[in-house]
N, C-alpha and C positions, 0 to 999 in steps of 0.2 A: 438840552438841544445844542448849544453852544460849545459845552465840549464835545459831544457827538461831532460838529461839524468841524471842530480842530482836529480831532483824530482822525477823520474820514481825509480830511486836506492834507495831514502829516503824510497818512498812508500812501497816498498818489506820488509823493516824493520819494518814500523810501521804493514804491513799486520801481518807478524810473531805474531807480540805483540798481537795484537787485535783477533787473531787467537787463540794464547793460550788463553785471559781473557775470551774472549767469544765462549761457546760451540757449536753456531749456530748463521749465519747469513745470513738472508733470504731475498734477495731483491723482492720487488714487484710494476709492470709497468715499468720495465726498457725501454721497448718500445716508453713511452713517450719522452724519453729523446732525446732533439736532437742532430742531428750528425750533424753538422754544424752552423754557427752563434751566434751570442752573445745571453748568457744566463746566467740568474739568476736566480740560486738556493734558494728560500726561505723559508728555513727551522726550523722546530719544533714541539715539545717543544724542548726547550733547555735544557734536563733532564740528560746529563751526561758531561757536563763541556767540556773538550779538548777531550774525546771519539769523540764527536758529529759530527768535522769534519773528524777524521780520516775513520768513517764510509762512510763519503760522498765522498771523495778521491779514497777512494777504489771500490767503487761500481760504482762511474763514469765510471772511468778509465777501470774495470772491465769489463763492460755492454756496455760503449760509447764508449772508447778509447780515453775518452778527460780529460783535466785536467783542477784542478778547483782551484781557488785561493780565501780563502775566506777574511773577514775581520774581525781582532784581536782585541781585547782591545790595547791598547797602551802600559795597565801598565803590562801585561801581555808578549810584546814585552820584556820587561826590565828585566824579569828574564832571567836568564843563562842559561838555556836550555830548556826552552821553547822561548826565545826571539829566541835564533840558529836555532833550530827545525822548528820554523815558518817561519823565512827566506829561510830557504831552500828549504821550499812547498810553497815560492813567495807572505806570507801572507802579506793582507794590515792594517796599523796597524788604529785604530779608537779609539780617546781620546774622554773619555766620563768624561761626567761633575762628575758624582759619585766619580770617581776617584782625585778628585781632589777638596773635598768637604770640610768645614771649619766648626768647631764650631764659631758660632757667637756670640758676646759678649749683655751681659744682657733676658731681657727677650722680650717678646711680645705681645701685645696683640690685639683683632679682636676689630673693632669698631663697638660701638651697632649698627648705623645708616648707615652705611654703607659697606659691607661686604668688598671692595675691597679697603679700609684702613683700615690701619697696625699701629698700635703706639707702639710705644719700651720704656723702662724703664733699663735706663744704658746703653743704645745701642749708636753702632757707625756706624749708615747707612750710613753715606757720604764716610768713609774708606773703608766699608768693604763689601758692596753692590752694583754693578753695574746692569744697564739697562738692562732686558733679563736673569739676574741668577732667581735661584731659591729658596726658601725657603723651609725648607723639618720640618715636626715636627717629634718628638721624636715616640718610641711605643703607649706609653698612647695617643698620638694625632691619631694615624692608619698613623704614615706614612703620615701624609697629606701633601701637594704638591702644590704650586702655582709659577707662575713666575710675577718676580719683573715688573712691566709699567715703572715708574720710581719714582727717590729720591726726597723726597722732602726735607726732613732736617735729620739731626743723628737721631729723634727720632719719624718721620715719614715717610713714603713711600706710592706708590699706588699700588695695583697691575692692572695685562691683566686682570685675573680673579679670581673667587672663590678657597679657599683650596678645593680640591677633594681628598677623599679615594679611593683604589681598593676598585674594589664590591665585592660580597661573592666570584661570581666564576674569582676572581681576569683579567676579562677579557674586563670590564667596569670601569670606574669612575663614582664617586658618588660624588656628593657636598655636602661639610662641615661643609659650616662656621657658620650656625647655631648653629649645634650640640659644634664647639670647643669652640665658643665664650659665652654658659653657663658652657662650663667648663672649662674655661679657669683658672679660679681661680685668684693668683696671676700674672698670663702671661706664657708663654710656652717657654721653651726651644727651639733652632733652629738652625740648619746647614745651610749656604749658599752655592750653587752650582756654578759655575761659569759659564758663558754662553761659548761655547769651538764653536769657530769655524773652521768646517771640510771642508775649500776651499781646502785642501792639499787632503784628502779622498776622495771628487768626483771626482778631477781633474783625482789619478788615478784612478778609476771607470770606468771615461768615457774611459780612454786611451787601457783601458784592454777590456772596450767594443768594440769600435771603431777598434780593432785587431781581433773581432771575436771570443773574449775568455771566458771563463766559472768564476762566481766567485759567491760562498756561503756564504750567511747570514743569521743570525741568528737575524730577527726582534724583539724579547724580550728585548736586548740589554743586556742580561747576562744568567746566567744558574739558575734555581731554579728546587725546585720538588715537584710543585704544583702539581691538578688534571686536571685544564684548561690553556691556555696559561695567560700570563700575555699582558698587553695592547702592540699590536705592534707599533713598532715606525716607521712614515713614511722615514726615510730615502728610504728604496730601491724604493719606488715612485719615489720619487726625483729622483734616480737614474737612473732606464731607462727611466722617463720621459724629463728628462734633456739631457741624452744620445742623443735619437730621436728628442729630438728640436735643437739638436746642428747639424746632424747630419742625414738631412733627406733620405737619404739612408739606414740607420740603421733599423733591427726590431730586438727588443730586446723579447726573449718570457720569462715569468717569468714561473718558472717550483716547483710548492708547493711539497717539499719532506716532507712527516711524519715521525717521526723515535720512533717508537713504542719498548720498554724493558720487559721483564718479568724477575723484578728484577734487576733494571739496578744496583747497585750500590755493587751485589753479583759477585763473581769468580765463572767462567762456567756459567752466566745467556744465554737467548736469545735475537735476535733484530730483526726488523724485520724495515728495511726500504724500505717505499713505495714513488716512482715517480709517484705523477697527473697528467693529462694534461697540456700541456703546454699554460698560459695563451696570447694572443695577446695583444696587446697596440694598441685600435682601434686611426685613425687619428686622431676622432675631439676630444679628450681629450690631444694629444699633442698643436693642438693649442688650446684650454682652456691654457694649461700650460702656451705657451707662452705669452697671454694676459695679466698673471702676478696678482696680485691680488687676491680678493674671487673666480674668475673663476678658479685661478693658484690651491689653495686652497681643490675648491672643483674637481679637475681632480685626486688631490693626495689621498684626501679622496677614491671620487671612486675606484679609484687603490688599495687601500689600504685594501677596504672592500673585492672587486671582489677575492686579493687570500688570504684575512682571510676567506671566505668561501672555498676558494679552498684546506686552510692547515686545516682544518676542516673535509672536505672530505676525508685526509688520514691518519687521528690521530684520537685515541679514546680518549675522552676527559670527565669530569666528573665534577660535581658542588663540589663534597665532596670524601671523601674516601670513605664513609658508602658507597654511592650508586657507587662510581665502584668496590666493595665489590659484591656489590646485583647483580651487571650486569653480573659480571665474574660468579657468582654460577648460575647463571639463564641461561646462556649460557652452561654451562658446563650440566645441568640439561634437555636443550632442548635436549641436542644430545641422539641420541637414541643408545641400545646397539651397541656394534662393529662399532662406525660409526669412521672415521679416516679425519683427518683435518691435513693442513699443517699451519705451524704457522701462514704466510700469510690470510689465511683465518680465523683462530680463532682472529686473530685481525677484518676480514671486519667482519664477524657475531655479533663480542663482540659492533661493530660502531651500526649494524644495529637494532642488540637492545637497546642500549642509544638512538638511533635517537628516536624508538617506546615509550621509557620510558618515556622520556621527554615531549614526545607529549600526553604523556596518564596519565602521574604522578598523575593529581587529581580526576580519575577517582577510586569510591569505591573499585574494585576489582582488580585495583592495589596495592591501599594503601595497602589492604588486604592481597597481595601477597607478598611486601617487606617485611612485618611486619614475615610472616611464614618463608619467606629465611633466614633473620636476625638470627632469632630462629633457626635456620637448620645450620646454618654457626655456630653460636656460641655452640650448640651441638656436632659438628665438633670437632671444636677446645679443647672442653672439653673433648673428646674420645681420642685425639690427634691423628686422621685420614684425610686424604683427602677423597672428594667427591667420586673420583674414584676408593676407595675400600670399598666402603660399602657394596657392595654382594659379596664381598669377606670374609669379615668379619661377613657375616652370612651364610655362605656356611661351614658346620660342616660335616665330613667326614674325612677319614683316611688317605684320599689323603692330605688335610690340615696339618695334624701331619705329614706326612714323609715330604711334603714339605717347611716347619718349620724347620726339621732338619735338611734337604740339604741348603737351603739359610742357615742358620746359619752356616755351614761347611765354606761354599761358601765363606762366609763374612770374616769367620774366615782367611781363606786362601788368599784371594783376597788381607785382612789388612797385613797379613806376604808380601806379595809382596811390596805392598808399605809402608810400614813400613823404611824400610833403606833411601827412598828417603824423605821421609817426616821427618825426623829425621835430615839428614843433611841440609836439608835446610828450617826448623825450624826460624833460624833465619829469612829468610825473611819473610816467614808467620806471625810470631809474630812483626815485627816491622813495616808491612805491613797496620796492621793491625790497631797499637796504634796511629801509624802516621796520618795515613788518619784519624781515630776518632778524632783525636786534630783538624786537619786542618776542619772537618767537623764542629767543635763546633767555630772553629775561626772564618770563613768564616758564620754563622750564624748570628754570635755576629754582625760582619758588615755589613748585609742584611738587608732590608726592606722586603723582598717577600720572600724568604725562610721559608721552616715548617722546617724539620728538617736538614739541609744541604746534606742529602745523595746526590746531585747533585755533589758533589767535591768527594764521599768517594773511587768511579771507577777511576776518574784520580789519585790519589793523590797514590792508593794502585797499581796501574801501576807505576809510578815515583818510589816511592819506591822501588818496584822489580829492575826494572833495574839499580837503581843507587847500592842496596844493592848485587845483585847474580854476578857482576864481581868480589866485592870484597872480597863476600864469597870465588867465586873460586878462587883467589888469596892467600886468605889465606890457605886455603887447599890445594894447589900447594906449598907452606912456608913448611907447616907442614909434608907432603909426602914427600918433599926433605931432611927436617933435619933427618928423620925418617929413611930415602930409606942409604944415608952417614955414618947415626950414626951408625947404626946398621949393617950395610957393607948389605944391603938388595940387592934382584937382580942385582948380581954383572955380570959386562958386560952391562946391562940394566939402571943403575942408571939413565942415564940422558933421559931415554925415561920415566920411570913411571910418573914422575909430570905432564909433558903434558899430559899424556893419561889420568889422571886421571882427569886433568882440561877440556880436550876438547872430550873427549869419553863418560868416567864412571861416572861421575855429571849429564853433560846432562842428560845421558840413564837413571842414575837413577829417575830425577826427570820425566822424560816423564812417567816412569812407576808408580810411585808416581800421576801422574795426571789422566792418564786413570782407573790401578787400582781402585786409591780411588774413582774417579768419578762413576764408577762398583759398588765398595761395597756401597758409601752412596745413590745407588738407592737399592740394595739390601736389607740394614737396613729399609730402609722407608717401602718397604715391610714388613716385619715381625709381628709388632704389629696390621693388620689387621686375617695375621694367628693367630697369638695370639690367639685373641679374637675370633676369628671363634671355639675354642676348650674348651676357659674354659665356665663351667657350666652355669652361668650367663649368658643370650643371650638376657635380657628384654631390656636393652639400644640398644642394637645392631637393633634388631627387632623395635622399634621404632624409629630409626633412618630410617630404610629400608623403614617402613611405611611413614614416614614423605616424602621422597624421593620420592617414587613411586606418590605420592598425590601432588606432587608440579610439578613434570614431567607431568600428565596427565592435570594441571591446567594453566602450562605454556602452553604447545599445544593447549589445546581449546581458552584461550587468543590469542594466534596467530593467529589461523585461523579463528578468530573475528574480532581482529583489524586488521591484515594486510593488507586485501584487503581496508580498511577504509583509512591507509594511505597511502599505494603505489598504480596506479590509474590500472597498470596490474601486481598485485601484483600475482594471479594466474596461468593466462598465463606464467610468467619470472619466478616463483618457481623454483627451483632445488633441487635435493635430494641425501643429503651427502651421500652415501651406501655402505655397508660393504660387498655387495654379490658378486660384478663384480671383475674378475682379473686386480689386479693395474698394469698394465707393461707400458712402451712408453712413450711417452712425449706428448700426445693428449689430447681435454678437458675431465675434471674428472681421466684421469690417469697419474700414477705416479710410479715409481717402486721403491720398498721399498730399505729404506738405507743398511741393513745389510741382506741378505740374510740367509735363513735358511741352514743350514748344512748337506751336504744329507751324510755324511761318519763318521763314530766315532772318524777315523785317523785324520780330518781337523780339527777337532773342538771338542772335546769329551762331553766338560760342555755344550757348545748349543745342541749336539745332545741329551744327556740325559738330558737336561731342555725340549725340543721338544717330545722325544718323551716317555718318561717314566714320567714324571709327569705332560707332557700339558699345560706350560707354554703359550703355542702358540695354539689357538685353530684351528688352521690349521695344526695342525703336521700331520705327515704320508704324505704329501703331495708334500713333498721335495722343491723346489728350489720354488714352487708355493705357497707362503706361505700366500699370498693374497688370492687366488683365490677360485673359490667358490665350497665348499664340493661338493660330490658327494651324490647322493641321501639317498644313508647308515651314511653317516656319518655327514650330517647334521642336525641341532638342531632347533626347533620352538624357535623364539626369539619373543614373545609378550611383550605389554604393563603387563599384568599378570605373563609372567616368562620370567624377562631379567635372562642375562645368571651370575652363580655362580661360574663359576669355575675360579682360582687364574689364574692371568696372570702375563706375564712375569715384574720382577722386574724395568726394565727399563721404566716403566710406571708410577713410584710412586713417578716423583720427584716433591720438597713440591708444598702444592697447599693452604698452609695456609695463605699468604700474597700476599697484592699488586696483579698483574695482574695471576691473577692463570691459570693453563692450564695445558693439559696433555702435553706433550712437544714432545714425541716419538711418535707424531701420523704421517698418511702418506694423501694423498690427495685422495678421492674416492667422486667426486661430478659427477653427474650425471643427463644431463639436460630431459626433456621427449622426444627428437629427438633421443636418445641412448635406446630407450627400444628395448628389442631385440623381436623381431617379431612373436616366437612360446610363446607358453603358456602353462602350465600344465593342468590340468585336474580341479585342484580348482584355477584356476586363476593367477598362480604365471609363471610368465614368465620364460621358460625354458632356462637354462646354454647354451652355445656355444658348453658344453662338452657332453650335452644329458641331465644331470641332474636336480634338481631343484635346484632352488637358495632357500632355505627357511632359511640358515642361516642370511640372511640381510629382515627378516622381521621385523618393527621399529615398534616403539608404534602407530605415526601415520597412519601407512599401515593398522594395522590390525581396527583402528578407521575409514576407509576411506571404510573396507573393509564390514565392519558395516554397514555402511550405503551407501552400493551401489555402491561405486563410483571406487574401483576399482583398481587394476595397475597403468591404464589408468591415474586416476587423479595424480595432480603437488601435490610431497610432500618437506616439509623442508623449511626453512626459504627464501626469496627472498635477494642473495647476490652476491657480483661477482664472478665469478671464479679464479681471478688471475694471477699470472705471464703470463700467455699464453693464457690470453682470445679470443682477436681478430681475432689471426693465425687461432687459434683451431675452432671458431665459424665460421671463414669464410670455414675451411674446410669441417667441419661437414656439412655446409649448402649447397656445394659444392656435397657431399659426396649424402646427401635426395636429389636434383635434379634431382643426375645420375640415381638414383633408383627410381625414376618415371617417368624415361626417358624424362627431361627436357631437353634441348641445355644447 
């Protein structure tokens, strides 16, 4: 009970933290997760260091009410406040051979005749090699990898098998010794690994299974910030496999978490961590295990593969940058005007196009289509604009120029707000900063799998914070006393100002300092699309638009080509993102927007006149219904030929230049073909709930379906899941079309 209630207290602290670094965190399939029994979290990528569990801590406990212990490096135990910090949350600690890795004396080389002898020159393998370590080569070898069979003298040995490289998408091995043994030259360089045996690590495993208890791992066996996982390492087989052999009462479920970042290694990014179904442990692979041997073997393998497919399933994954570059713009390209997405879901769409890519990559008209994104992205970048303002930025009118002038106010003002807070605490921003880059370039230098270490730059500029802002405030409580004394300042008061100022006015300021500026740098990013919408020059803009509209219309007929090719009821299960239906409730496709629109000038003055004097919100006039779908006067034809131009609200423009891009302030409006509502206009567009017509949520697809006959009626939008409330929602809905066909 006691420690229960120290880790429940730890939790609320790291919640704060993780609260403040990240702007949004969105879990998705909580459902999966179960409320009882032993279970294994097997989670990944491992893309933000010591974040990774803290998310998984919170969102258990959050969502289950269970708590989850995961497994730590060892040497990572051994720091001072991370060794504390992990004791606390009942971490198990796990000595890995990396850790405890040796430069090995002389050199070495592959034998022509035989790949799996090794002969050394100056070497001392009978010291300094034992039976089961490893040999690791340098960069120029890739990192190659073999384990020792055994010694046979200081200046030869045997190996189990061939040196292997990671593959390109670092999620295979490749064999080597070919390739090293022509270039081997003079001999290679080499570290010896030591073989680390973990009978202390399962033991507690099992004990914490065998209690019914929750515990998270990270099969990669460290943090990097690849685009694919790195090769998993069987332990957690072993582990529930071992469990359930010791232990036949037991059912251990293994439960594959994704943990998806937009930006993980930025202040204010997103996260978006998804629970899959929970995998079972069928019997007759426990007894394989038990059998022991290649049977043992191959039960682990199996296990091993069954939830690498299943952490597949909830992570977008990518062979290179370029192309989760290409995926992101191509996604962001499919959606059609006004159409609104919750993070969760811009992660399963951004999957369910890599699945298609992948599957289609050397197909002409793909290649064809990378090649024009590529060009489109890098145009982008050269305008220095996001995707999502390009018809803002060709939208020329007067409303542009006054709304230019107002954000520019806006920004101006916003910055005086936080200004004092970001000033005073300066200091940790900037050291936040220098620190984590050092530690990012250290932690590189000592990696084999890392590109550029951003995988440490989020923990390290969290540590940082916390270890620097108490004794900011400290010093500042120093200085307000000497001050408050020397100068006989609020006399009667003296001995209240330093506290207040340390536990009140700091705080305050910097919360304001965070919201503000977080306000104005979406406000700024707006700007340079106005810009550009006013001066004279409009030929780059206008070819950009062009380029856009031509890749949007080329990605949708691609889709509605292949996707029935590769999903087998890819049309029937269709869904269609839509922008026309009022988002309110928690039901499938609805969602009720985070911030509400301002119906009084008194509550809000800048929302109201953003809302309703210059249109920020193309729903203005509409009050607290800011979703919902215009009334017949006031709604606009949104075709494939005229998406919509007018400047939307600033809060929409945060960057979309790097890494996993997305609009970030969008809301949930998916909508499956059981929700069509049942009257209809006069040209075929299903009539509002409110009388109206919905014509504002006409999509590029609609009006191409509508082209060719098919209609309302047919399934539009990509085939993907719904999300956090799939099941509930679907079993209601289906619940919901019985009653009204008068089914039992």
């Amino acid at each position: 009970m006691a420690a229960g209630l120290l880790w429940d207290t730890v939790l609320i602290f790291w919640r704060m933290i993780i609260n403040i670094f990240f702007r949004e965190i969105r879990p998705r399939g909580a459902f999966n997760i179960p409320r009882d029994g032993p279970v294994l979290f097997i989670c990944g990528p491992h893309a933000n260091q010591f974040l990774d569990p803290l998310l998984l801590f919170s969102e258990v406990r959050k969502e289950a009410q269970r708590r989850v212990a995961v497994l730590i490096a060892a040497k990572s135990m051994q720091r001072k406040f991370v060794g504390i910090a992990a004791g606390m949350m009942d971490s198990i600690p796990v000595a890995r051979a990396a850790d405890e890795a040796k430069a090995g004396a002389g050199r070495i080389l592959l034998s022509s005749t035989d790949p799996l002898i090794v002969t050394g020159l100056s070497t001392q393998f009978t010291s300094q090699v034992k039976p089961r370590s490893q040999l690791v080569l340098p960069k120029s070898g890739g990192y190659a990898t073999a384990t020792v069979h055994e010694v046979i003298s200081d200046t030869e040995l045997k190996l189990k098998g061939e040196f292997v490289v990671a593959g390109k998408d670092a999620s295979t091995n490749v064999k080597a010794s070919s390739k090293l043994r022509d270039q081997g030259g003079e001999g290679w360089q080499y570290k010896v690994l030591p073989y680390v045996d973990q009978e202390d690590t399962y033991g507690a495993v099992f004990q914490r299974l065998n209690e019914g208890g929750c515990i998270g791992i990270f099969p990669e066996g460290g943090s990097h910030d690849r685009t694919d996982f790195l090769p998993l390492k069987a332990g957690f087989s072993i582990m529930a496999l071992g469990a359930m052999a010791a232990n036949p009462s037991l059912d251990v479920k293994l439960v594959p978490v994704g943990l998806s970042y937009f930006h993980p290694h930025k202040f204010r990014s997103r996260a978006v961590i998804e629970f899959g179904p929970p995998i079972s442990v069928p019997p007759e692979m426990v007894e394989m295990y038990k059998a022991g041997g290649a049977r043992k073997r191959d039960a682990c393998g199996k296990l091993l593969e069954q939830v690498h497919d299943g952490l597949r399933a909830v992570t977008l994954r990518g062979p290179d940058w370029e192309t989760m570059q290409v995926i992101q713009a191509a996604r962001r390209l499919y959606r059609t005007p006004g159409q609104h997405l919750t993070l969760g879901q811009v992660v399963e769409l951004s999957k369910r196009f890599m699945e298609g890519y992948l599957h289609y990559q050397h197909e002409p008209r793909i290649i064809e289509l990378r090649k024009r994104v590529i060009a489109y992205n890098r145009l982008l970048r050269d305008m220095g604009i996001a995707d999502h303002q390009v018809e803002r930025a060709s939208n020329r009118s007067i409303k542009s120029l006054l709304l230019l002038v107002y954000r520019t106010g806006l920004l101006l003002w916003w910055g005086l707000l936080s200004l004092p807070g970001v000033i005073l605490h300066a200091p940790v921003f900037i050291l936040a900063k220098l620190i984590s880059r050092k530690k990012a370039k250290e932690a590189l230098a000592a990696s084999t799998v890392k590109i550029q270490g951003r995988d440490v730059l989020a923990t390290w500029k969290v540590l940082v914070s916390m270890a620097v802002v108490p004794l900011l405030y400290v010093s500042y409580g120093a200085i307000a006393t000497y001050l408050t004394y020397h100068y006989d300042l609020f006399l009667g008061y003296q001995r209240y100002v330093p506290p207040a100022l340390v536990f009140l006015i700091l705080p305050s300021l910097g919360y304001a300092a965070l919201k503000f500026g977080e306000a104005g740098m979406d406000v700024m990013k707006s700007l340079r699309p106005l810009f550009l919408s006013i001066v004279p020059n409009q030929h780059e803009v206008n070819k950009l638009r062009r380029m856009r509209e031509g890749l949007t219309n080329d990605i949708s007929e691609i889709i509605d080509e292949f996707g029935p090719q590769l999903y087998e009821n890819f049309n029937k299960d269709r869904m269609l993102p839509s922008s026309s239906v009022p988002q309110t409730g928690r039901h499938q496709g609805l969602m009720s927007r985070k911030a509400q629109a301002s119906d009084s000038v008194l509550s809000h003055p800048m929302l109201w006149l953003d809302e309703r004097i210059f249109g920020w919100n193309r729903s203005a006039g509409l009050g607290q219904s800011v979703w919902g779908a215009p009334s017949a006067g006031l709604g606009r034809d949104r075709s494939r030929s005229n998406p919509p131009t007018a400047p939307s609200s600033p809060a929409e423009s945060d960057d979309e230049q790097e890494e996993a891009d997305v609009d970030y302030d969008d809301v949930l409006a998916v909508i499956d073909n059981g929700r069509r509502y049942s009257g209809s206009s006069a040209d075929g567009w299903p009539e509002s709930p409110r009388g109206g017509r919905k014509r504002g949520g006409k999509s590029y697809v609609d009006m191409q379906n509508l082209r060719e006959g098919r209609g309302e009626g047919s399934p539009i939008g990509i085939k993907m899941s719904l999300g956090e409330e799939d099941e509930g929602n679907r079993l209601l809905l289906r619940k919901k079309a019985d009653e009204a066909k008068g089914s039992p």
